[in-house]
C-alpha positions as CSV (number, residue, x, y, z in Angstrom):
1,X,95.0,83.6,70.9
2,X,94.1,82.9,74.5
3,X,97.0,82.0,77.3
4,X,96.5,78.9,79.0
5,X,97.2,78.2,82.9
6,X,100.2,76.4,81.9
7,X,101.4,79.4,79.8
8,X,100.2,82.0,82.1
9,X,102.5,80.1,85.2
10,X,105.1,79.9,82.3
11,X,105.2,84.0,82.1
12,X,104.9,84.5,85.7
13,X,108.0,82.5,85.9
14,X,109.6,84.0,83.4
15,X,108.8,87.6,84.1
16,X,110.2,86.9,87.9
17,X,113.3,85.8,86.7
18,X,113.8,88.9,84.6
19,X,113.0,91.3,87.5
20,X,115.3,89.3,89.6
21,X,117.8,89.5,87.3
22,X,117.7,93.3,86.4
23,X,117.6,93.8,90.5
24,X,120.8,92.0,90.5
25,X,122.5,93.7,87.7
26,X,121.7,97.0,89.3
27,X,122.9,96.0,92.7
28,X,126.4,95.0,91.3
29,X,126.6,98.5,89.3
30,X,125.8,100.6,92.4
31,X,128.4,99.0,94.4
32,X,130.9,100.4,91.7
33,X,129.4,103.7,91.4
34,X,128.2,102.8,88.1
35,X,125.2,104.2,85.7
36,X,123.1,102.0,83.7
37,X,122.1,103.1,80.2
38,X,117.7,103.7,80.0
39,X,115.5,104.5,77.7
40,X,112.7,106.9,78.9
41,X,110.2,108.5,76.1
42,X,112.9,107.0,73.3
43,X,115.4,109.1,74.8
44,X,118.9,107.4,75.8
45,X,120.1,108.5,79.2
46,X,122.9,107.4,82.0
47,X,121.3,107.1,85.6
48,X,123.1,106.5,88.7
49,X,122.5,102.5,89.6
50,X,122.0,103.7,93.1
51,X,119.4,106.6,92.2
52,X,117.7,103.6,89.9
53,X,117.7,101.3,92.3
54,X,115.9,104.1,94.9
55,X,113.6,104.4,91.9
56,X,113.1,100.4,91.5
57,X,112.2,99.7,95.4
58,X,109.2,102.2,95.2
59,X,107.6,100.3,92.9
């Protein structure tokens, strides 16, 4: 099954609004000196928000 140009503008959309979203969730958890819970490799870890967000900028 094939993605149309409808679908693929649909996804772009979509997958914009999830970055977005997980940018904002980690700027509200740095500002409180908060971790956020990852899964790297199938391994459960707490990361610093701030050291994530570092992390998330390089990219």
């Amino acid at each position: 099954m094939g993605l149309n140009n409808d679908n693929i503008e649909l996804y772009r959309k979509i997958e914009t609004g999830f970055k977005l979203t997980v940018r904002k969730l980690y700027e509200q958890k740095a500002a409180n000196n908060e971790t956020v819970v990852i899964c790297v490799n199938g391994e459960i870890k707490h990361v610093s928000a701030k050291e994530l967000l570092l992390a998330y900028d390089k990219h």
